[in-house]
C-alpha positions in Angstrom: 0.0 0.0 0.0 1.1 3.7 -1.0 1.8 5.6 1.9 0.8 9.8 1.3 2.3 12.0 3.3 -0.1 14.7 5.2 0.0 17.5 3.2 -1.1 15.3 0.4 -3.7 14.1 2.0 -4.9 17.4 2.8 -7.6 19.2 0.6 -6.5 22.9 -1.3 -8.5 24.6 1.5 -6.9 23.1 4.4 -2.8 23.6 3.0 -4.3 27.2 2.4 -5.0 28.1 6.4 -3.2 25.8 8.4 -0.8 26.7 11.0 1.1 23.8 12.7 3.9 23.4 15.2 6.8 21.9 13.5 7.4 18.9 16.2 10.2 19.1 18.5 13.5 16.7 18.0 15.2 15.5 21.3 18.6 17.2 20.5 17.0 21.1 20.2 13.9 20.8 22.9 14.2 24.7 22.5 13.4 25.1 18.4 9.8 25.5 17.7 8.5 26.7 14.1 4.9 27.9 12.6 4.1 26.8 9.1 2.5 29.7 7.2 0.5 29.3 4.2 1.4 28.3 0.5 3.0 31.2 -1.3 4.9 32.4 -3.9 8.6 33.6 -3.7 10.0 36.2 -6.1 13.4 37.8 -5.4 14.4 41.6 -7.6 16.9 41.5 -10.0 18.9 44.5 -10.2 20.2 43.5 -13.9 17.1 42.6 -15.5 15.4 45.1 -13.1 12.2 42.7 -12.7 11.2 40.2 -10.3 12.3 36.5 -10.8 10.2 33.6 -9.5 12.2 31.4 -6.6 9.4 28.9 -6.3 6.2 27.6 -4.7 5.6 26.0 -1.6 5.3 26.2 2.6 7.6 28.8 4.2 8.1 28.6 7.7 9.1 30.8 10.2 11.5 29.1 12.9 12.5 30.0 16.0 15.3 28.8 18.7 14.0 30.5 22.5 16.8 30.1 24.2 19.4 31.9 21.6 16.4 34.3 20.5 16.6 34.1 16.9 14.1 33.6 14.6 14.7 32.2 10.9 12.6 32.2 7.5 12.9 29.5 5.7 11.2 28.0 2.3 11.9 24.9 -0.2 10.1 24.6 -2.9 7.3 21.8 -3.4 8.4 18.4 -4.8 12.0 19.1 -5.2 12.1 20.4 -1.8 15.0 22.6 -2.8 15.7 25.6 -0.6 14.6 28.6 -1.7 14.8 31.3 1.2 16.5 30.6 4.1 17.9 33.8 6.1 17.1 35.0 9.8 14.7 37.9 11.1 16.8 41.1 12.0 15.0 44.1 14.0 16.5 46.3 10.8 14.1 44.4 8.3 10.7 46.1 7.2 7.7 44.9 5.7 6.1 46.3 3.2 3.4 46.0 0.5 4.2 45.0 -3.0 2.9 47.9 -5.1 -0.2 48.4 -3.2 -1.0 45.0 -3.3 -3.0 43.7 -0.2 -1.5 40.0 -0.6 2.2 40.8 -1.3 4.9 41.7 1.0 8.2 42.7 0.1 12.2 43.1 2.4 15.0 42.8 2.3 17.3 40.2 3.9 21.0 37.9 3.7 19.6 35.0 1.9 22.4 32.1 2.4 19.5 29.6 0.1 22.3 29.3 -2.5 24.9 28.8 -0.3 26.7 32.4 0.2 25.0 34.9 1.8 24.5 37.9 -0.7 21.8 41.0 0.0 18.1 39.9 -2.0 15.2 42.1 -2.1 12.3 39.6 -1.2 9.0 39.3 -2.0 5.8 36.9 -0.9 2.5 36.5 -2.2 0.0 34.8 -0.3 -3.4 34.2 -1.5 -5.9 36.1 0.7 -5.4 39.3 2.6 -6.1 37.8 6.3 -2.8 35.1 5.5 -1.4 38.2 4.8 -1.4 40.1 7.8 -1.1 37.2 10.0 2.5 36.2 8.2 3.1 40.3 8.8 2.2 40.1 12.3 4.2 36.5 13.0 7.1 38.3 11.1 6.7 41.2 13.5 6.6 39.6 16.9 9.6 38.1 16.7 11.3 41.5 15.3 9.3 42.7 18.8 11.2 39.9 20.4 14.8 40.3 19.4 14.3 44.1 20.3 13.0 42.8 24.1 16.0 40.7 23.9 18.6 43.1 22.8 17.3 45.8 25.4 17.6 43.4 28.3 20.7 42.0 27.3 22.0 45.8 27.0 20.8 46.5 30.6 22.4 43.1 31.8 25.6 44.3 30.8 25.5 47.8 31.7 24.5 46.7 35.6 27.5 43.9 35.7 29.8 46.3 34.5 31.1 44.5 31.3 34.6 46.7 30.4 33.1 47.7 26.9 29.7 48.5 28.0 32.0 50.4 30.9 34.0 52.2 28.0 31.2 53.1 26.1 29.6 54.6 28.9 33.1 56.6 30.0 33.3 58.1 26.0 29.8 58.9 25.8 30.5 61.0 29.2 33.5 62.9 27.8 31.4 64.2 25.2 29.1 65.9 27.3 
């Protein structure tokens, strides 16, 4: 008997709104993930000066809690090649793709084809409401690493740490 896997078992309408945990392998008990929603992936060519297709499939969002970084990540259906594969920096921005409601656009140091090189990003999602719930996913964890990186400031600034220390000590001989 032919064994499908579950996404091929699933209808068009269920692939389209399903959010899942990605399960949790004994080695990294602190990586969790959220599947969002069939897309498309187009990165800007600056040569051509036009948008080139990178391919069809699931992108994910994953996360690691204890080291606080959060990673996109998408391989293209069948051949399950790697398409976009970079992490989620508090400098990235979101934006609509010439006033389209279903198309977001960034930019970010896509390592999918093996060295990391600077790619203008876009998504397409099929309705609006996937949309905004990739944006606000997207978002929380750029909310995250800011709460992280403000607490981790403070931490060192109370302990003393020698550069947080001489940062401090030039700020003060400017004023």
């Amino acid at each position: 008997m032919r064994m499908q896997s579950r996404a091929a078992r699933m209808t068009a309408s269920q692939r389209n709104v399903m959010i899942s945990t990605v399960s949790q392998s004994p080695s990294s008990p602190s990586r969790w993930g959220v599947t969002l929603f069939r897309n498309g992936l187009y990165r800007f060519d600056k040569a051509a000066a036009q948008w080139k297709d990178r391919g069809i499939g699931d992108i994910k969002i994953l996360g690691n809690t204890s080291m606080k970084r959060y990673r996109v990540i998408m391989r293209r259906d069948q051949v399950l090649k790697l398409c976009d594969n970079h992490y989620i920096t508090t400098e990235m921005t979101l934006e609509s793709n010439a006033g389209s409601e279903n198309s977001l656009v960034w930019q970010a140091m896509d390592t999918s084809e093996g060295e990391p090189q600077m790619e203008e990003l876009a998504v397409r999602l099929r309705l609006a409401g996937t949309t905004h719930r990739f944006e606000t996913v997207f978002e929380e964890c750029q909310a995250e690493l800011r709460k992280q990186r403000a607490v981790s400031h403070h931490s060192l600034l109370r302990k003393g740490h020698p550069p947080a220390r001489n940062t401090i000590e030039k700020l003060q001989s400017f004023q």
